[in-house]
C-alpha positions as CSV (number, residue, x, y, z in Angstrom):
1,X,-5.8,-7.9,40.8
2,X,-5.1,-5.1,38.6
3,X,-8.0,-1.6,38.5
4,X,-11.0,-2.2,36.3
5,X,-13.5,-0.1,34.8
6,X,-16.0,1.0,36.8
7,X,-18.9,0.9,33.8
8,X,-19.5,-0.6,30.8
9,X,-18.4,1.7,28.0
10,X,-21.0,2.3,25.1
11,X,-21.0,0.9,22.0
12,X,-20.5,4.3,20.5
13,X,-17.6,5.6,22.5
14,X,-15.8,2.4,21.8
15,X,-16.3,3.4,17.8
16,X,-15.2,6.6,18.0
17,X,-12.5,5.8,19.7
18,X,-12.0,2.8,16.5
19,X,-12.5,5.9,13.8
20,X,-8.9,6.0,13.0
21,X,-7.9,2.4,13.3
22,X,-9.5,2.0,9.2
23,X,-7.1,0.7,6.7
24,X,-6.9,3.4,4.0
25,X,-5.8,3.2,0.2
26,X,-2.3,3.1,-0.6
27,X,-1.2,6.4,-1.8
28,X,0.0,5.7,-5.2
29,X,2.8,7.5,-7.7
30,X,3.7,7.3,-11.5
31,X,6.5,5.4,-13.0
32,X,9.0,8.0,-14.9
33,X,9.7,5.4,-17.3
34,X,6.5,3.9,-18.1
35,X,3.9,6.2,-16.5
36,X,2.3,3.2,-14.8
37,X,0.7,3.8,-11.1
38,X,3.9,2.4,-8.5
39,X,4.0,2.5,-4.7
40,X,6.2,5.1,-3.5
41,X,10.0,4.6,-3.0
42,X,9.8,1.1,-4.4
43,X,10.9,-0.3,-8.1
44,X,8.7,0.1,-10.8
45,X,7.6,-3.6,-11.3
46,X,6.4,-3.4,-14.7
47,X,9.9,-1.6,-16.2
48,X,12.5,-2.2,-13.7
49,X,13.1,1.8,-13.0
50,X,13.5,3.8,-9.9
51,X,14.4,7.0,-9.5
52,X,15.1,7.1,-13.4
53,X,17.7,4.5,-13.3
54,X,17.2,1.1,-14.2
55,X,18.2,-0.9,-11.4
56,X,16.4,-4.6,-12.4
57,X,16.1,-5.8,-16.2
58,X,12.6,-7.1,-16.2
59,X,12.1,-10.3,-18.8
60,X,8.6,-9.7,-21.0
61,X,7.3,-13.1,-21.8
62,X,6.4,-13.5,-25.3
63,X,2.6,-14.8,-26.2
64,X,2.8,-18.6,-26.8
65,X,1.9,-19.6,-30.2
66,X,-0.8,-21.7,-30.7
């Protein structure tokens, strides 16, 4: 049987010990292109640009007629 602790630890060391394990915000750039908010080092979704080059052509749907 391996070592175990020899007393219970608190509730509030265990938490501080947690205070860095919070998922933050992702940090978030602008398209060149389009100036719309992208996650970094990743194709603009919206216009198919990275590092101003167009490396996907993105379809834009037309709005059904009714």
């Amino acid at each position: 049987m391996g070592p175990l602790p020899k007393r219970k630890l608190s509730k509030g060391r265990r938490d501080r010990r947690r205070a860095h394990d919070a998922i933050g915000a992702p940090s978030l750039g602008e398209c060149n292109n389009c100036h719309k908010p992208v996650l970094p080092h990743r194709m603009c979704p919206h216009c198919g640009y990275y590092r101003d080059r167009q490396v996907m052509a993105i379809a834009v749907e037309k709005p059904k007629k009714k």
